[in-house]
N, C-alpha and C positions, 0 to 999 in steps of 0.2 A: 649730590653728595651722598657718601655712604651714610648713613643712620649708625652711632651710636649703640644703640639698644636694640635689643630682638625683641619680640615676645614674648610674654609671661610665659615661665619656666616653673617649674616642681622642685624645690630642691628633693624630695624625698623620693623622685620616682626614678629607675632603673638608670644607673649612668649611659648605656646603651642609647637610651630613647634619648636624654636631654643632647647627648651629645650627636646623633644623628638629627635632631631637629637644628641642633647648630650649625651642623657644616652642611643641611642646605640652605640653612638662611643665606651663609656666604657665597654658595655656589650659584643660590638667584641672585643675589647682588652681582655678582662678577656679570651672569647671563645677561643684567640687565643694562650694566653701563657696559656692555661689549656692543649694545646695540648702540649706545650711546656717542662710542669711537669711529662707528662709520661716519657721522660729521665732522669734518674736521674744523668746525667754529667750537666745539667745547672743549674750551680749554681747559676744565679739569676731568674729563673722562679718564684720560691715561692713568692721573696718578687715584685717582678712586677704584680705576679696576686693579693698579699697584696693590693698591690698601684690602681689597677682598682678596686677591689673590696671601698677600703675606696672614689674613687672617685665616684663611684655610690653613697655609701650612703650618703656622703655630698652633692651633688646635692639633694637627697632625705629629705633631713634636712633642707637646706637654701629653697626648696621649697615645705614646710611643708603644703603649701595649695592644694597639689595636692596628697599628700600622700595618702589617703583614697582608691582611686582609686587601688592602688597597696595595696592587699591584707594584712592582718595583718601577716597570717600567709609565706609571702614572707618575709617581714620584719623582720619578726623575723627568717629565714633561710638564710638574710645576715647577721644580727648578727652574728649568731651561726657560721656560716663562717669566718667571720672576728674573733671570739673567736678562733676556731680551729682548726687553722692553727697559731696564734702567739706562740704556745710554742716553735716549730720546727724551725722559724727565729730567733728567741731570741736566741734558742742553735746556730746556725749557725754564728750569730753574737759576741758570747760571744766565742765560737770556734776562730771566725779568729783574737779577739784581742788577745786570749791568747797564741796564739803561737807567735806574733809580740812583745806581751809582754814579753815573756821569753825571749827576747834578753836583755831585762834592769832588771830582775830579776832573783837569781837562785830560782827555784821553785823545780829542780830536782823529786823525785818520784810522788810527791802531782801532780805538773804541768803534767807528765806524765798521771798518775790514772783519772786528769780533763778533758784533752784532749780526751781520749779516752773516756769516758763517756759522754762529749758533742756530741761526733760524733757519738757513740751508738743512743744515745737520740736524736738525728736532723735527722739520715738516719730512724729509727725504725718510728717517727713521719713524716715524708715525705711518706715511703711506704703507710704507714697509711691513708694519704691527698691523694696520689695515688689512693687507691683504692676505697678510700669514697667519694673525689669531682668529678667524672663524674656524678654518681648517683644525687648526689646535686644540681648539675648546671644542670641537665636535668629536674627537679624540680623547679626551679628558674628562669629559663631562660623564659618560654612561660610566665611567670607574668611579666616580665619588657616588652617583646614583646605587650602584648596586652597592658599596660598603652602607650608603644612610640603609638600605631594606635589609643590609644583613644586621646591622646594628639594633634595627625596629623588630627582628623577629628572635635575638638572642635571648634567654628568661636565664634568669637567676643572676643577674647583674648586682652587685650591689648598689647604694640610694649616690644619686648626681653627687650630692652636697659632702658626702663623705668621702668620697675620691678623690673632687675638686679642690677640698680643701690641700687635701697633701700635695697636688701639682703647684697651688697656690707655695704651699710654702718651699716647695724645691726652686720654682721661681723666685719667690722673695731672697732664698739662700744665695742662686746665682747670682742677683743683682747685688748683694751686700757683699760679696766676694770682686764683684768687679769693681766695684765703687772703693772697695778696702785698697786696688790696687792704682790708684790716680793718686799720683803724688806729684809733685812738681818735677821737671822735666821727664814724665813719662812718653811713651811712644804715643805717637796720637791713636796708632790701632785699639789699645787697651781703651781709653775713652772711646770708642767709637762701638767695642765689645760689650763695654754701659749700657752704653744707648741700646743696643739691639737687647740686653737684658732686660732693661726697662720697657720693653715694648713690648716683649714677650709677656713681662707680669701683667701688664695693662690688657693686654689681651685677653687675661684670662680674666683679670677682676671685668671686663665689658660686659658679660651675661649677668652679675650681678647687680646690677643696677637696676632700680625698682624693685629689688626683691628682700636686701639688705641694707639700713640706715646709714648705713658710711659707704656703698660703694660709689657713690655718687662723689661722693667727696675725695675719696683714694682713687678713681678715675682720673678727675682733673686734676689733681696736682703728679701723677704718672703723666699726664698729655705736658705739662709744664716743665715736665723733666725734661721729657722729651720732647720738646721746642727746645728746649733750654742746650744742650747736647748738638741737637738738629742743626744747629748755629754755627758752632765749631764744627761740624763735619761739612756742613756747605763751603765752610771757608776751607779745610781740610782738602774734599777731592778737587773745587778753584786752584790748588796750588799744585795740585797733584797735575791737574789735567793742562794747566798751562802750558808746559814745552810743548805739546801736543795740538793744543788750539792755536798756538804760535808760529808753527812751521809753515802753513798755507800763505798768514801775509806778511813775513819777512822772508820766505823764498819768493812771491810777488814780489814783492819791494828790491830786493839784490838780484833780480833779472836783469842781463844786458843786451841789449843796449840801453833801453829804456824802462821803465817800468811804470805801470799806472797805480795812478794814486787817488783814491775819494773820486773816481771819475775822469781825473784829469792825466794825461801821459806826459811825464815831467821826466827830467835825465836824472839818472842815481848819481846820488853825490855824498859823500859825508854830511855835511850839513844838512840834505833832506834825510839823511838816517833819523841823526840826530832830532831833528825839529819834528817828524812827523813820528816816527817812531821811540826812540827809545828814551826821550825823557818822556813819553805817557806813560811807556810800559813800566818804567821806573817810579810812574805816581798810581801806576795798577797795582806792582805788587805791594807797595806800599799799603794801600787801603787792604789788602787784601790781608795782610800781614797784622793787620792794626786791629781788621775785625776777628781775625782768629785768637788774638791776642787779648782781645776784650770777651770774647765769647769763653777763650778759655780761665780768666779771672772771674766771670761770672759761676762757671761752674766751680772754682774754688770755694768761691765765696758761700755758694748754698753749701758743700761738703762742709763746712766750716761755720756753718749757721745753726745745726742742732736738726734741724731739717728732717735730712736722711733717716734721723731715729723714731722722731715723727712721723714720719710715711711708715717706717717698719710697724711702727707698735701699731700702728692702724690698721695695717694689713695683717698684721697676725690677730685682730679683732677680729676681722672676717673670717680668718681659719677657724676663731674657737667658735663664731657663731654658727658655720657653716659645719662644726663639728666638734660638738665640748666635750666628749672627749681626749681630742689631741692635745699634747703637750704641747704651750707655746714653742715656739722655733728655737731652736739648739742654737 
């Protein structure tokens, strides 16, 4: 698992230094569960080297004044990293609800033919990541190395805690701007724009933790948002990616002359449509439908709890502590 917390930090010493000591905390994380990805019995390597890689780049983002320094074409090889590697989680994750979920649904042949295609499609795209991100990350790696030494030898930086705070609150800004825009039948993109806000503030409150009395606390209920959100978007790209995951076993299935079914080679018929296929799919998108649907009344429900303003005034607590004299958040 990734860790949480880094190591004790300065708020008072050169943003330069605290922020090169962060982004190679995360670049040994990455280094380390990369080694982790060449077994392919750990099942959560993939989305932990996900989660390092997205915590470099959000450091790299909320401190957009130093980006330059770190090459374009690095930036755009965590990109392409961060792109190429989400198909392969997506199937893994869409794999472990569907087997949890055939306990409350009969899905029979379809639920079968899906399973196995997810898990085609997640080990094929993992060998894949396998044998392409050493190459990558041997590419990538000496470019964050040289920005952490240009960062450790810049003087006259001003203190971590004074800068931090103001990313802090441009973050808390974005998120309350995203969250201001979920209203009832909004596009699912805008919730899902949330979310990525909320991850983004979460990111930055993570170094402070053990250093300040509430980040610990403004922490986890940022992770709760974000489960919270995470919910609706799993049910979100499920719906998205369904015609897509569908075409492999209803073109099996409508081959003539025959077509094999769960193993067995039986004649296409209406009635085997029907029976093996499409009143499951019809009880897939249903559930699927039902939890997007409860996922997205749950996020009502907290927007509509007092909640959100809660979180806010606690995270502008951090800004003034990490720097009194900023004005609370406009």
């Amino acid at each position: 698992m990734i860790h949480k917390s880094t190591s004790k930090i300065q708020l008072d010493l050169p943003v330069t230094r605290i922020l090169a000591h962060l982004l190679r905390h995360q670049r040994k994380a990455a280094r380390h569960v990369l080694k982790r990805l060449e077994s392919a019995s750990d099942p959560e390597a993939l989305h932990d080297f996900r989660v390092a890689l997205r915590r470099l780049r959000s450091l790299l983002r909320s401190y957009s004044e130093y980006k330059d320094h770190l090459p374009r074409r690095c930036r755009k090889r965590l990109r392409r990293l961060a792109r190429e590697t989400g198909q392969a989680r997506d199937r893994e994750v869409q794999l472990a609800w569907l087997q949890q979920s055939e306990r409350e649904a009969e899905l029979g042949c379809l639920g079968k033919d899906l399973r196995r295609m997810l898990a085609k499609t997640a080990a094929d795209e993992k060998a894949r990541i396998r044998h392409r991100l050493p190459k990558a990350w041997q590419k990538l790696s000496p470019c964050l190395e040289r920005l952490e030494r240009w960062l450790e030898s810049e003087e006259g930086a001003p203190a971590f805690g004074a800068v931090h705070a103001g990313h802090l609150h441009d973050a808390l800004s974005e998120l309350n701007r995203a969250l201001a825009e979920i209203k009832p039948g909004v596009p699912d993109d805008l919730i899902h724009q949330a979310r990525i806000a909320g991850k983004r503030l979460r990111y930055l409150v993570l170094p402070l933790r053990g250093e300040l009395p509430e980040a610990d606390r403004v922490e986890s209920e940022l992770a709760s948002l974000q489960e919270l959100m995470g919910e609706f978007n799993d049910a979100r790209v499920w719906l998205q990616d369904l015609p897509e995951l569908l075409q492999e076993p209803l073109r099996k299935l409508l081959a003539e002359p025959a077509v094999r079914i769960c193993g067995e080679l039986q004649h296409s018929s209406g009635h085997l449509l029907d029976e093996d296929y499409l009143a499951p799919l019809a009880a897939l998108f249903r559930l699927l439908c039902s939890r997007r649907q409860k996922a997205l009344e749950a996020i009502h429900a907290w927007l509509n709890s007092g909640e959100p303003a809660v979180l806010g005034n606690r995270v502008e607590e951090l800004i003034l502590q990490l720097e009194p004299s900023m004005a609370r958040a406009q």
